[in-house]
C-alpha positions, -999 to +999 in steps of 0.1 A: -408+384-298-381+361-282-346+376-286-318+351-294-298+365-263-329+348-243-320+315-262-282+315-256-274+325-222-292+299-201-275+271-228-244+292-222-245+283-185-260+249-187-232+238-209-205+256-183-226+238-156-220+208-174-182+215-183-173+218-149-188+188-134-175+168-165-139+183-154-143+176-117-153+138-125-121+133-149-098+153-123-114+128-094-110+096-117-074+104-126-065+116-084-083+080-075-060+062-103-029+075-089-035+073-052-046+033-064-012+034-079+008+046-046-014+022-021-003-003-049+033+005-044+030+008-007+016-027-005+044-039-025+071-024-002+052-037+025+052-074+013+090-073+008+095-059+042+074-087+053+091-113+032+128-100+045+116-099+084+103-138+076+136-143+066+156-129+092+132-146+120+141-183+103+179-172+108+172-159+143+148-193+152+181-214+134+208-200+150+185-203+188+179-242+177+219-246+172+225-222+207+199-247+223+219-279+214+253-264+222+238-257+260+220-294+260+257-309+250+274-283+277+251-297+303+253-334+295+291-329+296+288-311+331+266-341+345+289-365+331+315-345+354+294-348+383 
């Protein structure tokens, strides 16, 4: 005759089998969510530090285009000496 404790056990474990790998696949899904969150905000500080060094290149590149007509008018003046 089969005895119920034969019955229950093994579904015992199989549904603890089961529990566990259901837990480890919501754990994983909610780690992948927030490290998709951080890369997210890492990309966004990225693009602003990109945005402000574009910036600060256009002043550089400006202020070199204004130095390079004060030296063309300094050496048109010192050929005019000449």
């Amino acid at each position: 005759m089969i005895d119920i404790k034969d019955i229950v056990i093994p579904i015992a474990v199989v549904l603890i089998l089961f529990g566990a790998i259901a837990a480890c696949v919501a754990v994983y899904f909610r780690f992948e969510r927030h490290r998709t969150d951080v890369l997210a905000a890492e990309l966004a500080r990225h693009r602003e530090l990109a945005e402000r060094a574009v910036q600060q290149q256009e002043g550089v590149q400006a202020k070199l285009a204004e130095l390079s007509e004060r030296v063309a008018s300094v050496e048109s003046i010192l050929r005019s000496v000449d």
